[in-house]
N, C-alpha and C positions, 0 to 999 in steps of 0.2 A: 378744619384745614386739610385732613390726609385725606377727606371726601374730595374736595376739590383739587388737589392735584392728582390723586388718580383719576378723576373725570377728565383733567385735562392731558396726563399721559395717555389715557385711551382714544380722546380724542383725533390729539396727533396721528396715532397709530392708525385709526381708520381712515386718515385724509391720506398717509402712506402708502395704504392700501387699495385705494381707490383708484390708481393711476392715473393719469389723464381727466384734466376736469372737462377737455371739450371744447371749452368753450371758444368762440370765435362770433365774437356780439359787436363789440366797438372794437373793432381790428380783433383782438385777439382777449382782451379785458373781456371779463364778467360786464351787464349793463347796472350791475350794482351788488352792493355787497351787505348780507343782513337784509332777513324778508322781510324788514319793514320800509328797508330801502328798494329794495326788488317790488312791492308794489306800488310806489310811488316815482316808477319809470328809473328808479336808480340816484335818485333826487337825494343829499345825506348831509351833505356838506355843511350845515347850518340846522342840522338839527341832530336832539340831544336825548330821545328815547330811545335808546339802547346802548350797548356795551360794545359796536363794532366801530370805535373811536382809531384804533390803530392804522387803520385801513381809510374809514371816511375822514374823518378827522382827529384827530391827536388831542388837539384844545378841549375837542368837546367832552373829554374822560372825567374829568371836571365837575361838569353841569350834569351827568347822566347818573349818578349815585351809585349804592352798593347792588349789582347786578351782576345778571348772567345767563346768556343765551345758547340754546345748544340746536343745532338744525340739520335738517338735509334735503337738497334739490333735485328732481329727479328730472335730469337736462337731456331732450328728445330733439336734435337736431336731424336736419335730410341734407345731406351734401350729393352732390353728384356733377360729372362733367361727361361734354362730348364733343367728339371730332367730325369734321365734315372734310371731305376731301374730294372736292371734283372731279380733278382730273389723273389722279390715281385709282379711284375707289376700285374696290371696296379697299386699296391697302391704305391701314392707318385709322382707318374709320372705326368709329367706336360710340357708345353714349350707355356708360355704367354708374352705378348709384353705390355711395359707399355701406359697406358693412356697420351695425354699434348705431342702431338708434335711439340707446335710453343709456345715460351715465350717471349714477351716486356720487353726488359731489356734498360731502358734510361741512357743516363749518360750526365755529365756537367761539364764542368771544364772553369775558369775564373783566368786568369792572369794579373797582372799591376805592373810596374814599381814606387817605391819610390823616386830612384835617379837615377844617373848612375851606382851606386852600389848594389842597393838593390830593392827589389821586394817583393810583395806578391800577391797570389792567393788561392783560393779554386776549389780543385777536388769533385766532388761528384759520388763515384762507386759501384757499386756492386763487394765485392770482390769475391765470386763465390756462390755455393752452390749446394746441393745435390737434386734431384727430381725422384720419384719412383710412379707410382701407379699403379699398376698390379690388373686386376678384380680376383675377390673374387668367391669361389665356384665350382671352375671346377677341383680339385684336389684331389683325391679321400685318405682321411688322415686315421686315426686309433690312439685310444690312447693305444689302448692294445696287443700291435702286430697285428694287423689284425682280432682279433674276432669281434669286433665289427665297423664300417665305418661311415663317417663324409662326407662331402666336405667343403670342407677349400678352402683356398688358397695356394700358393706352398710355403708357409713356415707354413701351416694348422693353421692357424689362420681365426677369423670371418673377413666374409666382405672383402673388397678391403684391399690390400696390401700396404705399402710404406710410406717412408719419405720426408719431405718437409723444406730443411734449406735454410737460407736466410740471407747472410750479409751485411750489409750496412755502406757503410765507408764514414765519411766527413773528408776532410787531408786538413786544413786551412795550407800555407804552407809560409815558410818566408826564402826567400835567401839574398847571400851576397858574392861579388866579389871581391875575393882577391885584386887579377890585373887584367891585359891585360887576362890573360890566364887561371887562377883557380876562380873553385867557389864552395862555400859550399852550403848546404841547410839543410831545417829540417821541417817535417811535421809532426804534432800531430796525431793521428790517433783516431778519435770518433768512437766507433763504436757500432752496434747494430745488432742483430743477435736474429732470431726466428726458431723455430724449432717446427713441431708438426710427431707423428706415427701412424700409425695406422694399424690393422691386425696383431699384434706379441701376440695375446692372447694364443699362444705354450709356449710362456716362462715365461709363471704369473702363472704357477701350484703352490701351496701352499702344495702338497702330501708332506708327509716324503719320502725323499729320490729322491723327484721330484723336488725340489723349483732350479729353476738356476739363480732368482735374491734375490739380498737382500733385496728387496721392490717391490713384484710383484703386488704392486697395482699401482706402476708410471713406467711402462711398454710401457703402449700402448694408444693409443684411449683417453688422456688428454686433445686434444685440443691444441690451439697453445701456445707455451712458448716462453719469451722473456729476453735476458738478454743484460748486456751491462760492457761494457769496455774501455780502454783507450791505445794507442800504442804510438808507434813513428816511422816513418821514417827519415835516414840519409842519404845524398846525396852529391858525390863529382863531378864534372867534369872539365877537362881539356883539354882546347885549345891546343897538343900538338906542331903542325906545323900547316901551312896554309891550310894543306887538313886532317890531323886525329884530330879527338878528343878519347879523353877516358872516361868515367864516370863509376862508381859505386855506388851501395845504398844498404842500408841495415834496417832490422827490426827484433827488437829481438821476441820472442815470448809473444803476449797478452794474458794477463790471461785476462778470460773473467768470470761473473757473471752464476751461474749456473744454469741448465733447471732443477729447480726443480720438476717441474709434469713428468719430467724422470728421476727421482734419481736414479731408478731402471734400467735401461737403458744403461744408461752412466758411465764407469769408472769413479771414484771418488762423488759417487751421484748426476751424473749429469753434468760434467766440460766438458767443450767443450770448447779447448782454441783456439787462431788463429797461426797456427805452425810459427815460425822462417824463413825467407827467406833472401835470398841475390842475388845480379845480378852483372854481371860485362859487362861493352859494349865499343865497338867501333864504328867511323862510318867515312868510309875513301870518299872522295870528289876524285872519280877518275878520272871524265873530268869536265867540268863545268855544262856539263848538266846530271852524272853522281855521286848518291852517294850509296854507301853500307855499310849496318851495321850489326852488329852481338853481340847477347848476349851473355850469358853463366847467366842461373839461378840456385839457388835449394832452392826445398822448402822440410822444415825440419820435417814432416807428420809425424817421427815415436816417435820423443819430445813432441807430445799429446796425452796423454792415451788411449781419448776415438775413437782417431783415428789411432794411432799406434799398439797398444796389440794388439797380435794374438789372435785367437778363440781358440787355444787349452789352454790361463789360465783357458776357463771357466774348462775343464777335468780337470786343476790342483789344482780345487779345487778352484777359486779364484769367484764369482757368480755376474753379472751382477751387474752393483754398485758399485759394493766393491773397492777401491783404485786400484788394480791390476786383478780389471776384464775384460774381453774379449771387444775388440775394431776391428775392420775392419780389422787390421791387414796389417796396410796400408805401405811400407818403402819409404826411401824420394828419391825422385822427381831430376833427374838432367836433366836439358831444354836447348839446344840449339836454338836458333832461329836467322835465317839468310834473308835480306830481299833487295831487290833493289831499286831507285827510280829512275825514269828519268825522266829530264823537255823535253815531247815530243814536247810540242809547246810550246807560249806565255804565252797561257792560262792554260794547260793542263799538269799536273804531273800525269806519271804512277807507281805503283808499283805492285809487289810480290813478293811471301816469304815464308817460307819452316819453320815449327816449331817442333822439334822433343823430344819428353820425355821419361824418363825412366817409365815404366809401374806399380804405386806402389803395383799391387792387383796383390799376387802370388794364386798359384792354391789349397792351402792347407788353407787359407780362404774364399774359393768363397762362400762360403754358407750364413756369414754376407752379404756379397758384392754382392747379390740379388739386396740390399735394396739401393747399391752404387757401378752403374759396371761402374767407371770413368780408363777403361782400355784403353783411347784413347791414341792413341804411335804420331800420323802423321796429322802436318793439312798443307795446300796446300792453302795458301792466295792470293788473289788478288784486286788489287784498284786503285783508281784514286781523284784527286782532279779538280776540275774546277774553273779559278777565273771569279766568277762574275762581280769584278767589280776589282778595286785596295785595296778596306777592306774588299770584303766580296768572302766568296768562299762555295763549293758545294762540301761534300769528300762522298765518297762510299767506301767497304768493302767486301768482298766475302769468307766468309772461305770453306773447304767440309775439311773433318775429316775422312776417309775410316775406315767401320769396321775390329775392332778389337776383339778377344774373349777370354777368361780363361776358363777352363777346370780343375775340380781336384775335387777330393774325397767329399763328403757331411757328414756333422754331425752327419746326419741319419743312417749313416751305426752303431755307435756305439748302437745308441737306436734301430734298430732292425736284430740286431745280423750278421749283414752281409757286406764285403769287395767294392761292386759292385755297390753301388750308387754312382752317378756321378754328377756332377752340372756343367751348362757353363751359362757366362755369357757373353754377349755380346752390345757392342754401336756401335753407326756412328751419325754424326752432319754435319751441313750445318749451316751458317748463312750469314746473309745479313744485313747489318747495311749504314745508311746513316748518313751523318753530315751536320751542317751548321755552319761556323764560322768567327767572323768578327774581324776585326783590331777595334781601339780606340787612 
């Protein structure tokens, strides 16, 4: 027992340490969690070989026995955006490619049996997060319409560009078997979550008739902020017949503790909460050595202020901060994910899997969404486990994510009197994640 909670105090500590998982898959969410679910397109929700029940589902801590998984993904996103500006040019114009193309994102999840009825385990994940740094300087800016010239960056701010959010969840999780057939769950959700910006000094003007936040001194450039929270996840699943099962889970929305050195920032001074999500899954056993599963998720993006609002409250009068000020502009998130396994050998399970999301970043806020171009529509999984031995086994993971891009109007056009600015933004990712994990 002191082996295992020092593995999982070390655990914690390197997900700590790792800052920023990066990700920005299904909006902002990982496209699944546990490489066994990451190669089957993110597919979990109704299935019961592993220990990352906190996260996929609750119920299923249960059916998945005395286990424990310990991993890490080594997540290779390409962000980049660019300005076009006709009838200015060159001022304004830009097309840079962010900084940080490989992130260490670990994860841990630990399951055991209490009876034949009951179970508990700890997940520990990164639930997603946002990553930007764009180099500083090569944007030729103006604060006066063009009389006088700067170089900025492409949102004419000093220095390097971008944000850096980070969340981190422990789901201590405890189930309970009806019967032969149903089982409930329910994981607390810890959570903690940092955020730092930097390069938004365009929008800390204090001019009369220039100020767009309500606090343009917690802007930008703070350093990092940290806040924290409390959730819940709820989890059902059902043994329907000998070869389907059903599960579903649910989590209402976390209010989370505010960034206050971004009051100025963030709708409602600062709130950045963790949106509402749901899943529903199957997973059909179509030969013996044959099974397939499928989600259906959504995650409820446009129920958090500072990531829902559109960009045009800030024109309706509504200033960076303020309750009803300008957010991402982000709407919610409906995910399919569909995924295979097959026992090719003795030893050797193969899978992949297809994950597919509704795109929340429309073309009439790309301009915020520089700072967060999570417009990824399609990831194409694939993986395998190998058993070691009879307790211990060897899982891999392979995502590629094909670029996607947005296209639409720039904010700029209003501030220098012209139709013809343009902004795209554009991602593509790749990851590789391996696991090890053993019976008990």
């Amino acid at each position: 027992m002191k082996k295992i909670i020092t593995l999982r105090a070390t655990v914690v500590a390197a997900l700590l340490a790792t800052g920023s998982a990066a990700w920005a898959t299904d909006g902002y969410f990982p496209h699944g969690y546990g490489m066994k679910s990451k190669g089957m397109g993110g597919a979990a929700v109704a299935v019961t070989d592993n220990a990352f029940a906190g996260i996929n589902n609750p119920a299923a801590s249960v059916w998945a026995g005395n286990r424990a998984e310990i991993g890490v993904d080594i997540f290779m996103p390409k962000r980049s955006a660019a300005r076009v500006s006709p009838n200015t040019s060159p001022l304004l114009e830009g097309d840079v490619q962010s900084d940080g193309s490989a992130f260490i994102v670990p994860e841990f999840a630990y399951n055991r049996k209490i009876d034949d009825r009951m179970s508990w385990g700890v997940t520990v994940y990164g639930n997603g997060g946002m990553n930007t740094e764009y180099p500083g300087g090569n944007v030729t800016c103006s604060a006066d319409g063009g009389m006088t010239t700067y170089q900025g960056n492409l949102l004419c701010g000093q220095g390097k560009l971008g944000v850096d959010l980070m969340q981190l969840i422990i789901a201590p999780t405890l189930a309970y078997k009806l019967n032969e057939q149903h089982s409930v769950g329910m994981s607390p959700l810890l959570v903690m979550q940092q955020f730092k910006a930097t390069g938004l000094h365009a929008f800390t003007s204090t001019a009369p008739g220039q100020q767009m936040s309500m606090n343009p001194s917690n802007v930008t450039d703070k350093g990092a902020d940290r806040s924290t929270g409390v959730g819940v996840r709820l989890g059902y699943l059902g043994q329907l017949s000998d070869t389907l099962k059903f599960g579903a889970t649910y989590s209402p929305k976390i209010k989370m503790g505010k960034f206050d050195k971004y009051s100025g920032l963030f709708a409602g001074e600062g709130s950045f909460d963790i949106p509402e999500n749901f899943a529903l899954g199957i997973n059909v056993q179509v030969t013996p050595a044959v099974s397939v599963a499928a989600d259906y998720s959504r995650i409820n993006y446009s129920g958090v202020s500072a990531i829902g609002n559109p960009m045009s409250n800030l024109a309706a009068g509504n200033p960076m901060g303020s309750a009803n000020g300008p957010g991402f502009g982000w709407s919610d998130v409906n995910v399919l994910k569909l995924g295979v396994q097959w026992q090719a050998t003795s030893t050797m399970l193969l899978r992949a899997g297809y994950n597919q999301s509704t795109n929340p970043v429309k073309s009439e806020n790309v301009t915020f969404n520089i700072l967060a171009p999570g417009v990824i529509t399609q990831h194409y999984t694939f993986g395998g486990t190998y058993a070691l031995s009879k307790d211990s086994e060897f899982t891999w993971a392979y995502m590629y994510a094909p670029k996607h891009t947005v296209t639409g109007p720039s904010m700029y056009n209003g501030m220098m009197g012209t139709t013809t600015i343009t902004e795209t933004i554009r991602m593509s990712q790749q990851s590789l994640g391996v696991q090890y994990g053993w019976k008990f």
